[in-house]
PyMOL Python script that loads the backbone (N, CA, C, O; Angstrom):
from pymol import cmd

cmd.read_pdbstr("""\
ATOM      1  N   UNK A   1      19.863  29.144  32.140  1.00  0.00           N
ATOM      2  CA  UNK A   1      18.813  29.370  31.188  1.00  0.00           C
ATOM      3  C   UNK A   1      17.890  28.162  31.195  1.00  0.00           C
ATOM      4  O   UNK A   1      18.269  27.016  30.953  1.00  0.00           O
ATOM      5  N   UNK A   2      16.670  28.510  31.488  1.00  0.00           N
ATOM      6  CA  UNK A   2      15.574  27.361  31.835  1.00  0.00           C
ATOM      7  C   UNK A   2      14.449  27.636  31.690  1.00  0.00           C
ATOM      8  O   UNK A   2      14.298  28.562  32.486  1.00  0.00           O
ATOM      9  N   UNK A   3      13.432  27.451  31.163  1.00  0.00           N
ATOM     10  CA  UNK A   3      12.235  27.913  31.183  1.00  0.00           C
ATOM     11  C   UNK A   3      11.511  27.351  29.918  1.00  0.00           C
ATOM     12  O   UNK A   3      12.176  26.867  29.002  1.00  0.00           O
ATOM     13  N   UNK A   4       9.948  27.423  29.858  1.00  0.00           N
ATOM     14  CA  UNK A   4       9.146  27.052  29.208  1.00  0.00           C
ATOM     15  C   UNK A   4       8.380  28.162  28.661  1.00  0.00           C
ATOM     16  O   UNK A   4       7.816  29.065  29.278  1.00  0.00           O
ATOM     17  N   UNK A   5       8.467  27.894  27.027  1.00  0.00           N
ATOM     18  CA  UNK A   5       8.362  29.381  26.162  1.00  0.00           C
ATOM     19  C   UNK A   5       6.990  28.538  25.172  1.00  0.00           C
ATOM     20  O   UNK A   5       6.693  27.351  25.313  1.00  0.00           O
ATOM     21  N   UNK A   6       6.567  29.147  24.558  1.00  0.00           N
ATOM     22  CA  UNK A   6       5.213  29.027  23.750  1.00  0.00           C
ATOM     23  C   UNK A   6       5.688  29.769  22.425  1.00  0.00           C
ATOM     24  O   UNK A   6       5.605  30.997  22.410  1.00  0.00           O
ATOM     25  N   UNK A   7       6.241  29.017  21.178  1.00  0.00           N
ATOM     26  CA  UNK A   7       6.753  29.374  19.807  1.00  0.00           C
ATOM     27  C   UNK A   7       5.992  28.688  18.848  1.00  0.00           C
ATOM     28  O   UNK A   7       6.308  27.517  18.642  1.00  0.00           O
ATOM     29  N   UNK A   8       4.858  29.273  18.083  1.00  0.00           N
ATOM     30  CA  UNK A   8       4.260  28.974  16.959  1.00  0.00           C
ATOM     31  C   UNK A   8       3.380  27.629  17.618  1.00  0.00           C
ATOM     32  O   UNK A   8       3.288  26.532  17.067  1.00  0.00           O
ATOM     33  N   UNK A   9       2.749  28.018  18.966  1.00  0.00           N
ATOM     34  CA  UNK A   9       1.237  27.408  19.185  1.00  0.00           C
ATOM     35  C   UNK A   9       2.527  25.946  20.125  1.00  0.00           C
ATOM     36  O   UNK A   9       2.098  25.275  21.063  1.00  0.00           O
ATOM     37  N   UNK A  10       3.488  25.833  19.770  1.00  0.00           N
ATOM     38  CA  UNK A  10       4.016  24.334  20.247  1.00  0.00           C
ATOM     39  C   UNK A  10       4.888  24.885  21.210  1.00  0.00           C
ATOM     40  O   UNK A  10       5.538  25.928  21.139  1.00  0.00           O
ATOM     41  N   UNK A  11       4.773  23.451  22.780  1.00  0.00           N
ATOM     42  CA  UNK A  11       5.402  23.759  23.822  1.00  0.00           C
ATOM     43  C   UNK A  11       6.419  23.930  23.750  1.00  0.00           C
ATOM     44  O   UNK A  11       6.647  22.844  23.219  1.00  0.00           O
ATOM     45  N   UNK A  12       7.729  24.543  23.837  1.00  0.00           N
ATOM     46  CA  UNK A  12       8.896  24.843  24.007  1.00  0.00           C
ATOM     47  C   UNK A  12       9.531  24.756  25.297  1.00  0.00           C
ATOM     48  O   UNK A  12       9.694  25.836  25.866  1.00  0.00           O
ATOM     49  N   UNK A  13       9.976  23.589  25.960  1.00  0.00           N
ATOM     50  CA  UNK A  13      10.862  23.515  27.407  1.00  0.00           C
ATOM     51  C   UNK A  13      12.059  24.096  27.251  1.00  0.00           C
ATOM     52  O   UNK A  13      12.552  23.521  26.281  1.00  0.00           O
ATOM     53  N   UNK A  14      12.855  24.948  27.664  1.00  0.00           N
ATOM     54  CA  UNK A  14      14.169  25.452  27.569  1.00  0.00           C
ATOM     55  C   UNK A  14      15.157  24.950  28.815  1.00  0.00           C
ATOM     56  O   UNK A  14      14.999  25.431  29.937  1.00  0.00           O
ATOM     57  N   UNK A  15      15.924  24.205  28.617  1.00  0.00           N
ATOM     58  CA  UNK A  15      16.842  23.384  29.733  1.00  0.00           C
ATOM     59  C   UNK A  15      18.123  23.375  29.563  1.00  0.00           C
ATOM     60  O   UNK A  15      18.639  23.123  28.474  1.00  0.00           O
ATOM     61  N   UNK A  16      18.875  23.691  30.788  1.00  0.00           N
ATOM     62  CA  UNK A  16      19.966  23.983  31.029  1.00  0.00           C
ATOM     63  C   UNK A  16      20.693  23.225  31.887  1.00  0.00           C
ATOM     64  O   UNK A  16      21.211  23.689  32.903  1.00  0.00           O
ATOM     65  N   UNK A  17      20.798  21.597  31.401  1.00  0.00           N
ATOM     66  CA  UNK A  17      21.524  20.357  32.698  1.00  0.00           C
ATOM     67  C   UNK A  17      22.764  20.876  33.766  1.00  0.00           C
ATOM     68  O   UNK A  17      22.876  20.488  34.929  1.00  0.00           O
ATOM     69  N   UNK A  18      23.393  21.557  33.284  1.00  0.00           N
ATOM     70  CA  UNK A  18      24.246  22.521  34.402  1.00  0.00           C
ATOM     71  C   UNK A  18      23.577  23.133  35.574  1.00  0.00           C
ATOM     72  O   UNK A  18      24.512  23.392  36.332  1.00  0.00           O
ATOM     73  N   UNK A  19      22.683  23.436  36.033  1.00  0.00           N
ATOM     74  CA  UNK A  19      21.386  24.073  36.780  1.00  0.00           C
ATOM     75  C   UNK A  19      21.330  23.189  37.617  1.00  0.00           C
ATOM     76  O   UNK A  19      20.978  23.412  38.775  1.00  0.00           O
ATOM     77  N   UNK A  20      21.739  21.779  37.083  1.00  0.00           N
ATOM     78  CA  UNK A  20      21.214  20.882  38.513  1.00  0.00           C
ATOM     79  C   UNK A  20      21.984  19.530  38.915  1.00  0.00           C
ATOM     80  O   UNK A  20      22.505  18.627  38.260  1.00  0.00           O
ATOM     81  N   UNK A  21      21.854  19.744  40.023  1.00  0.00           N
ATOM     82  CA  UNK A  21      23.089  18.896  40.616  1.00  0.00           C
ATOM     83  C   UNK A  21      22.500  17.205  40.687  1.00  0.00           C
ATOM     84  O   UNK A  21      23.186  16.345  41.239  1.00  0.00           O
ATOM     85  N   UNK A  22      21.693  17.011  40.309  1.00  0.00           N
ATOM     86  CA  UNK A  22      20.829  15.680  40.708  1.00  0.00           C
ATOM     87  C   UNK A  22      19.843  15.284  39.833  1.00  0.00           C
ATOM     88  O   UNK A  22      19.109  16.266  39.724  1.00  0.00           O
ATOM     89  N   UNK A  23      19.445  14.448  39.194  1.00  0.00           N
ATOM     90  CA  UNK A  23      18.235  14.017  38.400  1.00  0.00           C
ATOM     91  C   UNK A  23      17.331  14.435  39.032  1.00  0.00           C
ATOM     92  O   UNK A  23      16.503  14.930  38.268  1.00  0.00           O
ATOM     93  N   UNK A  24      17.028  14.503  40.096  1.00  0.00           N
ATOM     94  CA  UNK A  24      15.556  14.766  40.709  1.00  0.00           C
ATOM     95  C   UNK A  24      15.450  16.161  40.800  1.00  0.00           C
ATOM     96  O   UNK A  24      14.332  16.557  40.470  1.00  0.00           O
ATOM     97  N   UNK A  25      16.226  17.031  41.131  1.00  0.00           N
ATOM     98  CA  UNK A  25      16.176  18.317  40.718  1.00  0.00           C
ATOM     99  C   UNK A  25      15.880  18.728  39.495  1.00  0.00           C
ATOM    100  O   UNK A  25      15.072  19.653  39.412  1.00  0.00           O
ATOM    101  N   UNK A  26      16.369  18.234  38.425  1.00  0.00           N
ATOM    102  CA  UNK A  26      16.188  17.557  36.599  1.00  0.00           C
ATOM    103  C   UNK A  26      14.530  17.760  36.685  1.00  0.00           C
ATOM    104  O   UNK A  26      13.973  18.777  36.272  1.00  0.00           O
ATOM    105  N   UNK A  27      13.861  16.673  37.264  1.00  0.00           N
ATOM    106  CA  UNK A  27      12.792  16.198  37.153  1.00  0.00           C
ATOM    107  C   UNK A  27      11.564  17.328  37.869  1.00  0.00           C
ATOM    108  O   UNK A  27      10.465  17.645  37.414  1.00  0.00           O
ATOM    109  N   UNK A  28      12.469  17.900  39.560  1.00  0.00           N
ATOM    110  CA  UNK A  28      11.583  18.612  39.756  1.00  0.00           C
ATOM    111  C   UNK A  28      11.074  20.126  38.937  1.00  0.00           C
ATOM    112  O   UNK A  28      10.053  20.803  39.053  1.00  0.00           O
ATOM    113  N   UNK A  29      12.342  20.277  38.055  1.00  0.00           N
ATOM    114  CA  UNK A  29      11.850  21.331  37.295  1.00  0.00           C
ATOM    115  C   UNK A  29      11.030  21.580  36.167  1.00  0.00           C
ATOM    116  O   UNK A  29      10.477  22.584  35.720  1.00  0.00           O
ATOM    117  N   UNK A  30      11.122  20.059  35.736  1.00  0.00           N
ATOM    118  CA  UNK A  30      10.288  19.786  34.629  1.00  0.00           C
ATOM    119  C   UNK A  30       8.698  20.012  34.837  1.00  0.00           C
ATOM    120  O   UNK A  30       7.803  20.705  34.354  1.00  0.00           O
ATOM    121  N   UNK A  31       8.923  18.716  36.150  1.00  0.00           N
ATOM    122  CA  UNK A  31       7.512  19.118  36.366  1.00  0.00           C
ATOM    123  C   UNK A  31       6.544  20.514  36.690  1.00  0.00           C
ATOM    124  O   UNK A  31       5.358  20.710  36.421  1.00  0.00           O
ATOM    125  N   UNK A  32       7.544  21.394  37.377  1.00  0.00           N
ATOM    126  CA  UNK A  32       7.123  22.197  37.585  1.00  0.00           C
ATOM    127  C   UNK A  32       6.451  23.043  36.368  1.00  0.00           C
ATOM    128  O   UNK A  32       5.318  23.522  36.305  1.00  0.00           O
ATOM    129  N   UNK A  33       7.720  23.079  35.239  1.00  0.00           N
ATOM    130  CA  UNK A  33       7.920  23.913  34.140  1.00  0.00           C
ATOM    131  C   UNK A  33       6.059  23.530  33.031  1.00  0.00           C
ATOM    132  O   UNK A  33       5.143  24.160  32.502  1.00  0.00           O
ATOM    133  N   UNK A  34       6.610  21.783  33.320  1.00  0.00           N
ATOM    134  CA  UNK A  34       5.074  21.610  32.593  1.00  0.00           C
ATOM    135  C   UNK A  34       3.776  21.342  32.680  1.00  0.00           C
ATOM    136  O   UNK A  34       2.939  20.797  31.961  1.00  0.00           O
ATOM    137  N   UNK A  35       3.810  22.079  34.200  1.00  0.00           N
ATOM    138  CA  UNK A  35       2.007  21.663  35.314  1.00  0.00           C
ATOM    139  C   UNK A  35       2.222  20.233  35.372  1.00  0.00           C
ATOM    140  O   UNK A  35       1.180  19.682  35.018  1.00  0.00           O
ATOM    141  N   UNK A  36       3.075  19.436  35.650  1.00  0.00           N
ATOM    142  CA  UNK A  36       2.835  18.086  35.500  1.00  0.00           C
ATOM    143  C   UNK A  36       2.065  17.472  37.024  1.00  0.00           C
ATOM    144  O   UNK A  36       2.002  18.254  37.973  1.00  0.00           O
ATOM    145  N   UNK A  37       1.570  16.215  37.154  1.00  0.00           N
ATOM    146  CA  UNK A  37       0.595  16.043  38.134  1.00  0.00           C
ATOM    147  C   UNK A  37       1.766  15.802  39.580  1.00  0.00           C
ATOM    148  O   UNK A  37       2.976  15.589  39.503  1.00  0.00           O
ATOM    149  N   UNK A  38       0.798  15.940  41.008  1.00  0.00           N
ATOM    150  CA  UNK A  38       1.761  15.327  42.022  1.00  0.00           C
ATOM    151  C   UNK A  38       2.276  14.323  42.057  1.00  0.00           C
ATOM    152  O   UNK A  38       3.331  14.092  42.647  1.00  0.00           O
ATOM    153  N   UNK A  39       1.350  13.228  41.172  1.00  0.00           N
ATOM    154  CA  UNK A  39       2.074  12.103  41.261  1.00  0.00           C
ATOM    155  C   UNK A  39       3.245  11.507  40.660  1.00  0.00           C
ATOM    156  O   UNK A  39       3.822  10.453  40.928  1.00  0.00           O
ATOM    157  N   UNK A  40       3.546  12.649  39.544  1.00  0.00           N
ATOM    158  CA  UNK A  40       4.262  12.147  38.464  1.00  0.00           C
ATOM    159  C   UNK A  40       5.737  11.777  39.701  1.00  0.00           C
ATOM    160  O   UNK A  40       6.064  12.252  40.789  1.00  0.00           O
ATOM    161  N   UNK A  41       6.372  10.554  38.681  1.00  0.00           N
ATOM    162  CA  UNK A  41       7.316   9.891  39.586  1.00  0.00           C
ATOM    163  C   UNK A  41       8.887  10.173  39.136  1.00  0.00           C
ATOM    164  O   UNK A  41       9.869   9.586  39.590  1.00  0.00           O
ATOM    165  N   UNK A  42       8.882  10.975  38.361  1.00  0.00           N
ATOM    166  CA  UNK A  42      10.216  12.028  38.982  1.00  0.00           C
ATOM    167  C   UNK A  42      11.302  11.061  37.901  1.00  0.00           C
ATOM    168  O   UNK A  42      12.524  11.094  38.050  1.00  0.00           O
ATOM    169  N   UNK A  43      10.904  10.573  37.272  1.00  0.00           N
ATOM    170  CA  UNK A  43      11.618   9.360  35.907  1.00  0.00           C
ATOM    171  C   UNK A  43      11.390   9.843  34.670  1.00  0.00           C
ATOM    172  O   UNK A  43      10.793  10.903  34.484  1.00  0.00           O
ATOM    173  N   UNK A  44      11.933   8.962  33.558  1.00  0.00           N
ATOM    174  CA  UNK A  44      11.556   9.163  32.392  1.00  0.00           C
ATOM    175  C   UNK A  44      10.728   8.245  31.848  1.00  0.00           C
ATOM    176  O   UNK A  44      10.556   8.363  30.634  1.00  0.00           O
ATOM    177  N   UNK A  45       9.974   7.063  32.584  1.00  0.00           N
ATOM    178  CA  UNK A  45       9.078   6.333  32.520  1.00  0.00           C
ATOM    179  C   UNK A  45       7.922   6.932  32.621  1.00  0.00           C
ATOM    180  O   UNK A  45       7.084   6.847  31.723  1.00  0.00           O
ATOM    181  N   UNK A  46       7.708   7.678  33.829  1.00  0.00           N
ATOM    182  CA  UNK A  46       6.754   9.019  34.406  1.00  0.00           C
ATOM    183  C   UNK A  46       6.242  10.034  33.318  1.00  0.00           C
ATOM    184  O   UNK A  46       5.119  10.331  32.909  1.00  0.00           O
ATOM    185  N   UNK A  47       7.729  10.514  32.967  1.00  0.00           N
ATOM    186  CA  UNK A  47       7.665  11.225  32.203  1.00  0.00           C
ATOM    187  C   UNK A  47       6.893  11.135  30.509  1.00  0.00           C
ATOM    188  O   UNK A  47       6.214  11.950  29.883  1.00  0.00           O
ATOM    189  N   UNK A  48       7.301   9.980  30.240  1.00  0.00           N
ATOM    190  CA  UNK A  48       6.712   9.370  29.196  1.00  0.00           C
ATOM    191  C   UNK A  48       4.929   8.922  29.117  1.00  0.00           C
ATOM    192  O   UNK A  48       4.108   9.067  28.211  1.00  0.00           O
ATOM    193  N   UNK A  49       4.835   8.429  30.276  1.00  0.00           N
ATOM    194  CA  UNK A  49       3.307   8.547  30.897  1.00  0.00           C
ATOM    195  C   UNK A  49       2.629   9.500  30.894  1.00  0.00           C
ATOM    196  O   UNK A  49       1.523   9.274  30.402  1.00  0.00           O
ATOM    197  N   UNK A  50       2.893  11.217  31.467  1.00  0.00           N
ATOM    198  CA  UNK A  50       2.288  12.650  31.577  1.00  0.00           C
ATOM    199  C   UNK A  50       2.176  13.042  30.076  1.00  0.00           C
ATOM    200  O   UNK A  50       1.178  13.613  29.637  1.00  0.00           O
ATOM    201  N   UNK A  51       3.401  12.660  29.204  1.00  0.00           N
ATOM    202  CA  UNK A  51       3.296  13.718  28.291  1.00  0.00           C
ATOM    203  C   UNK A  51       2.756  13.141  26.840  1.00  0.00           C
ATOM    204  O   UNK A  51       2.662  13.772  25.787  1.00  0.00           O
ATOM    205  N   UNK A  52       2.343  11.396  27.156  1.00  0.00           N
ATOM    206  CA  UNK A  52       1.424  10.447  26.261  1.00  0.00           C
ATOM    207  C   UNK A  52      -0.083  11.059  26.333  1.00  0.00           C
ATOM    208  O   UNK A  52      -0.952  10.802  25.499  1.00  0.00           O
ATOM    209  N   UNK A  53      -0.219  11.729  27.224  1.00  0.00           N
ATOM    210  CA  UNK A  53      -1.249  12.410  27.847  1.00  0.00           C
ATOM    211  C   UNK A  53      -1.887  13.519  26.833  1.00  0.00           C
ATOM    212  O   UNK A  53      -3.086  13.699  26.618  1.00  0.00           O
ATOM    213  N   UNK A  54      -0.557  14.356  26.151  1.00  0.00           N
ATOM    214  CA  UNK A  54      -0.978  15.379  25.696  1.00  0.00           C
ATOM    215  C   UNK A  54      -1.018  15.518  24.021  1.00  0.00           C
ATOM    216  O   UNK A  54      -0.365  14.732  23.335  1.00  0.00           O
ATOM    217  N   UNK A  55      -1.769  16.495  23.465  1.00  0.00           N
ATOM    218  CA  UNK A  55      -1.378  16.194  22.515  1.00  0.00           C
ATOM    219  C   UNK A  55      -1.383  17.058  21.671  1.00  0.00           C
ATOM    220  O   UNK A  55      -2.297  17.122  20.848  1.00  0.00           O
ATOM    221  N   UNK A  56      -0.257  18.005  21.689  1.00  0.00           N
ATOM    222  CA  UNK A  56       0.670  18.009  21.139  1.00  0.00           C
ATOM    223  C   UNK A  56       2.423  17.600  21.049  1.00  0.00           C
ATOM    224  O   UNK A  56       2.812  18.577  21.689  1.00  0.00           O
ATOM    225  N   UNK A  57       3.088  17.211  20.869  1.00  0.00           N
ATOM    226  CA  UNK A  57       4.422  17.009  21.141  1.00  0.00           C
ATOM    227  C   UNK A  57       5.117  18.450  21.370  1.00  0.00           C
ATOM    228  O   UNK A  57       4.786  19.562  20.959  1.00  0.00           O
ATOM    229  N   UNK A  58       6.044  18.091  22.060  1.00  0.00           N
ATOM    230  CA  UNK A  58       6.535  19.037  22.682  1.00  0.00           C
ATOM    231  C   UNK A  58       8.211  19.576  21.753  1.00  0.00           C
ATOM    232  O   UNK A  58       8.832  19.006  20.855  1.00  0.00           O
ATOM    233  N   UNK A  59       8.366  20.348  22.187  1.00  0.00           N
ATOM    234  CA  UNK A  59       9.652  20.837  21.673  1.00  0.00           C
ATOM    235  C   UNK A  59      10.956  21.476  22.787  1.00  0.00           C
ATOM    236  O   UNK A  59      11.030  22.502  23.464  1.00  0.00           O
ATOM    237  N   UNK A  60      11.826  20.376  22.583  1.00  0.00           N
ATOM    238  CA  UNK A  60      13.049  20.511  24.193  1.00  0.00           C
ATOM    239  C   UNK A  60      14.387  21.213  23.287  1.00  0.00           C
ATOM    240  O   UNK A  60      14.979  20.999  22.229  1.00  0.00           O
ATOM    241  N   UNK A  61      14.415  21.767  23.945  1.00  0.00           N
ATOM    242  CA  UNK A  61      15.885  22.716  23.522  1.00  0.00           C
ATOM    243  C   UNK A  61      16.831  22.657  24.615  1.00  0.00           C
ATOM    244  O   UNK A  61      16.414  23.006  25.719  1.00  0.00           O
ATOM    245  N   UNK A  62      18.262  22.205  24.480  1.00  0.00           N
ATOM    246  CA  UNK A  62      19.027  22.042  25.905  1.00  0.00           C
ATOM    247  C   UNK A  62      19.950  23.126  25.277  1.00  0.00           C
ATOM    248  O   UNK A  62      20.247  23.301  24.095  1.00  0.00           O
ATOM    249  N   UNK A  63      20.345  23.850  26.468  1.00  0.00           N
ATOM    250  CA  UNK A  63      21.671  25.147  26.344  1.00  0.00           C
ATOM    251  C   UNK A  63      22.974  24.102  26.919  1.00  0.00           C
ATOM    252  O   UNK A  63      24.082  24.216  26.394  1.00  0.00           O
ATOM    253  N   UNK A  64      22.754  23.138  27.974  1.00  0.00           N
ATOM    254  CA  UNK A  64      23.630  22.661  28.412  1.00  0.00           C
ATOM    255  C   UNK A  64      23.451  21.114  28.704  1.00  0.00           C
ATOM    256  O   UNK A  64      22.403  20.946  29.328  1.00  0.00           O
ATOM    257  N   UNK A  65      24.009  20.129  28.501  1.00  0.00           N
ATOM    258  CA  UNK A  65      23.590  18.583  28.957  1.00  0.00           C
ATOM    259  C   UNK A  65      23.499  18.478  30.585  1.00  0.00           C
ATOM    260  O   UNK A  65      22.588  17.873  31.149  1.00  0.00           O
ATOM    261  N   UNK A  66      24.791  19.288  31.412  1.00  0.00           N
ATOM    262  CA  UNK A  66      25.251  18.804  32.230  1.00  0.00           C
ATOM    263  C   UNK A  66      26.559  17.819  32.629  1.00  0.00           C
ATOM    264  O   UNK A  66      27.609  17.858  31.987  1.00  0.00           O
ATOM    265  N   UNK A  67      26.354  16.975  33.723  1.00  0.00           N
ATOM    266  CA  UNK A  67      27.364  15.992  33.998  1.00  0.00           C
ATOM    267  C   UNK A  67      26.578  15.093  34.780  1.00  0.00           C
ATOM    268  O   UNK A  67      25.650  15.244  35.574  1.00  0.00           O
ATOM    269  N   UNK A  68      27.395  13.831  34.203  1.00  0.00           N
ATOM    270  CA  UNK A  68      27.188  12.639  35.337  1.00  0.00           C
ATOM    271  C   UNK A  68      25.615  12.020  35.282  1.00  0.00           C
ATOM    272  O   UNK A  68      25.100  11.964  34.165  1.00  0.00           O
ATOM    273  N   UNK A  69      25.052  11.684  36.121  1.00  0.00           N
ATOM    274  CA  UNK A  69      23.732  11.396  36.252  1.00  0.00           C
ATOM    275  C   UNK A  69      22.674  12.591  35.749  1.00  0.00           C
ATOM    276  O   UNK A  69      21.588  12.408  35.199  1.00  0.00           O
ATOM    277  N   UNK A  70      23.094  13.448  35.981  1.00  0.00           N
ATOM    278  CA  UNK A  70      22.034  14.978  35.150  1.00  0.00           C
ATOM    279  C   UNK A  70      22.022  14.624  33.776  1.00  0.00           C
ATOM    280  O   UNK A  70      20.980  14.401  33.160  1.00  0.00           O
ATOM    281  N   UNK A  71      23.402  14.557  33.179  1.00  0.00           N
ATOM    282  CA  UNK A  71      23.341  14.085  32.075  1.00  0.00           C
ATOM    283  C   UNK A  71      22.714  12.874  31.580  1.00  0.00           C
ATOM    284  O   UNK A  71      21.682  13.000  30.920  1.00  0.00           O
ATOM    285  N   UNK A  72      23.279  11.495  31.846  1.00  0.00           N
ATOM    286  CA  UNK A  72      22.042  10.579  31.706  1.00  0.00           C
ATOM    287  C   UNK A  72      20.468  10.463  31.873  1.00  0.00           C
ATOM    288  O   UNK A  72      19.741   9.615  31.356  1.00  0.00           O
ATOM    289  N   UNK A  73      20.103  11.517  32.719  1.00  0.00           N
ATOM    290  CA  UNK A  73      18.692  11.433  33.171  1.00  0.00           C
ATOM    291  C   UNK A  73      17.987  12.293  31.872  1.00  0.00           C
ATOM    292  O   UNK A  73      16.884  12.071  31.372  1.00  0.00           O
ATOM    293  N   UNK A  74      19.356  13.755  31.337  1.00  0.00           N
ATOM    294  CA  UNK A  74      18.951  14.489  30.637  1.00  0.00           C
ATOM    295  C   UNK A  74      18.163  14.077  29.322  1.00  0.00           C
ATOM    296  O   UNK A  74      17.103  14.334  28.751  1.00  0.00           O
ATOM    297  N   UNK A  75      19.621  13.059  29.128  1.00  0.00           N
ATOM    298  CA  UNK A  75      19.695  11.859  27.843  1.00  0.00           C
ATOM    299  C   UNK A  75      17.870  11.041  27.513  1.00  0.00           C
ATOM    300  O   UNK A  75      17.217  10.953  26.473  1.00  0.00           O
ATOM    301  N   UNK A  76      17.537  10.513  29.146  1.00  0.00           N
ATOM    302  CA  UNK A  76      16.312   9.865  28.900  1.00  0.00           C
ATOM    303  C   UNK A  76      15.282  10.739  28.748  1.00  0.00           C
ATOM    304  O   UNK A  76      14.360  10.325  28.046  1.00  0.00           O
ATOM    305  N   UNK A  77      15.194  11.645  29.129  1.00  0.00           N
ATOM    306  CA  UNK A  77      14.691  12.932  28.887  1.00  0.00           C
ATOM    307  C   UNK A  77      14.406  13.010  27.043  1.00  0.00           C
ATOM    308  O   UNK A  77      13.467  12.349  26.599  1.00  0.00           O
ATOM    309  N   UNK A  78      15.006  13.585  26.374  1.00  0.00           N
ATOM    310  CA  UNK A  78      15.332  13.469  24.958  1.00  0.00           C
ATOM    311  C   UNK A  78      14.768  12.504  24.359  1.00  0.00           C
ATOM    312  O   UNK A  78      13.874  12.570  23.516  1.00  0.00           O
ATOM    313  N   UNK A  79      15.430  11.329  24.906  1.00  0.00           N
ATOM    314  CA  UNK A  79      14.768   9.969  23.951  1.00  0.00           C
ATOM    315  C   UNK A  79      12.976   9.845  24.705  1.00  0.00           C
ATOM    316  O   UNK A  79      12.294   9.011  24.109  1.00  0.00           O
ATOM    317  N   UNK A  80      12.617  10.200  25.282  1.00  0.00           N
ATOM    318  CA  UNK A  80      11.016  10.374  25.637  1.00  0.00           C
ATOM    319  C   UNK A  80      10.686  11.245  24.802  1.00  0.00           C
ATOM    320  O   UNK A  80       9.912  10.852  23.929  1.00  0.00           O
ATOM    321  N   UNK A  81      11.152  12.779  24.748  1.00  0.00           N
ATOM    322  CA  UNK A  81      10.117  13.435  23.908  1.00  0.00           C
ATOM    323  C   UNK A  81      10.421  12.961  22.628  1.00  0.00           C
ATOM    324  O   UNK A  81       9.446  13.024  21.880  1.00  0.00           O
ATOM    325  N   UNK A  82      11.607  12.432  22.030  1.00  0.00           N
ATOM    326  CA  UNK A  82      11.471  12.082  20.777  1.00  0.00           C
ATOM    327  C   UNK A  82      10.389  11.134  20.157  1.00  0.00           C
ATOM    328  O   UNK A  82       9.771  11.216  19.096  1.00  0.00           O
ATOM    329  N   UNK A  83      10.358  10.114  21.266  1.00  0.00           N
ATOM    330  CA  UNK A  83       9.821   8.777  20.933  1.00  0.00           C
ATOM    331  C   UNK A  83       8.348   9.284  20.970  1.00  0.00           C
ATOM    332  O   UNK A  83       7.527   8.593  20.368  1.00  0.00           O
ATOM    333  N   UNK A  84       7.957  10.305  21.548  1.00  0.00           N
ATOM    334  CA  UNK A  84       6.486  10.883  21.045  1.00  0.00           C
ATOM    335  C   UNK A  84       6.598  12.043  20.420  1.00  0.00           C
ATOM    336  O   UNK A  84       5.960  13.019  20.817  1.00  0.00           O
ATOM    337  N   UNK A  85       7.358  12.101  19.438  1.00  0.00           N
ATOM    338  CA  UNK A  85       6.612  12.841  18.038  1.00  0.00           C
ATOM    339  C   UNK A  85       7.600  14.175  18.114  1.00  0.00           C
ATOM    340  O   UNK A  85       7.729  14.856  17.097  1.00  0.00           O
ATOM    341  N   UNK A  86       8.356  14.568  19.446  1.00  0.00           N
ATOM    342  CA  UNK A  86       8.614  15.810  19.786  1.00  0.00           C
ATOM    343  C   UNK A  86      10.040  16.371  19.459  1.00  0.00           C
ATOM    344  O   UNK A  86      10.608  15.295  19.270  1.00  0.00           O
ATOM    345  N   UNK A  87      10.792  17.114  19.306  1.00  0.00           N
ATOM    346  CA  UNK A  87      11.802  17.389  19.175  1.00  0.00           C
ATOM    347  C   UNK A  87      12.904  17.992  19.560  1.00  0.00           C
ATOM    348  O   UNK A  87      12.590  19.153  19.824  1.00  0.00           O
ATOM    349  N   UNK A  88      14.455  17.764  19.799  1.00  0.00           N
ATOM    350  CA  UNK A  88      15.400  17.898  20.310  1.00  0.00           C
ATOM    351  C   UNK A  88      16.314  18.897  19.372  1.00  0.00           C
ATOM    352  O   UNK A  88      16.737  18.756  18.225  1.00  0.00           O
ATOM    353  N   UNK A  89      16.423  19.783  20.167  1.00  0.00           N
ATOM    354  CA  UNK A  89      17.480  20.904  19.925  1.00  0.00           C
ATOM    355  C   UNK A  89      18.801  21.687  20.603  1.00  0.00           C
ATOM    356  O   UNK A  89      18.805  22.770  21.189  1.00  0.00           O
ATOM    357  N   UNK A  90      19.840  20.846  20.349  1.00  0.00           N
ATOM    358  CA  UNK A  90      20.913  21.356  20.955  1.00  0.00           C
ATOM    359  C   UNK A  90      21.263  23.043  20.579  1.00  0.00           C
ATOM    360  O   UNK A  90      21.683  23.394  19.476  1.00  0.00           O
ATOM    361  N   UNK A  91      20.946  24.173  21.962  1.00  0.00           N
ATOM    362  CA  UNK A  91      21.268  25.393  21.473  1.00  0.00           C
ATOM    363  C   UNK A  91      22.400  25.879  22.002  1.00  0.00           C
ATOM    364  O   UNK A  91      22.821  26.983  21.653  1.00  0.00           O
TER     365      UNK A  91
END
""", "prot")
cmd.dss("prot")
cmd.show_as("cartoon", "prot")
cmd.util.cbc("prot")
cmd.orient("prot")
């Protein structure tokens, strides 16, 4: 379960860390999920950069953390959209 939904005008990412075997897989879906640019660099530094960009804050819902490095990457993930305004929902 993965995907990017549109609920009451605010972005909704839907993520499922089980889905992926690698942070960069993590990352390539994100980007995909949120038009993010070619350059974006596949981090949560990156990440924090694209989505300072926008403005509205976003809204992340995880079905699953994952394991291992998915999980940590997931983790920095979270603390980015939080730290701009956005919010975390374990479903």
């Amino acid at each position: 379960m993965t995907g990017l939904l549109e609920v009451n005008y605010m972005t909704t990412l839907l993520l499922d860390g089980s889905r992926y075997r690698t942070p960069r897989e993590l990352h390539i879906a994100i980007q995909a999920m949120l038009n993010l640019p070619a350059y974006y660099g596949m981090n949560a530094d990156a990440l924090h950069d694209c989505l300072s960009e926008r403005r509205e804050p976003l809204r992340l819902w995880i079905a699953s953390a994952g394991e291992g490095e998915v999980a940590r990457s997931l983790s920095a993930v979270c603390a980015v959209v939080e730290d701009l305004g956005g919010t975390v929902k374990e479903i």
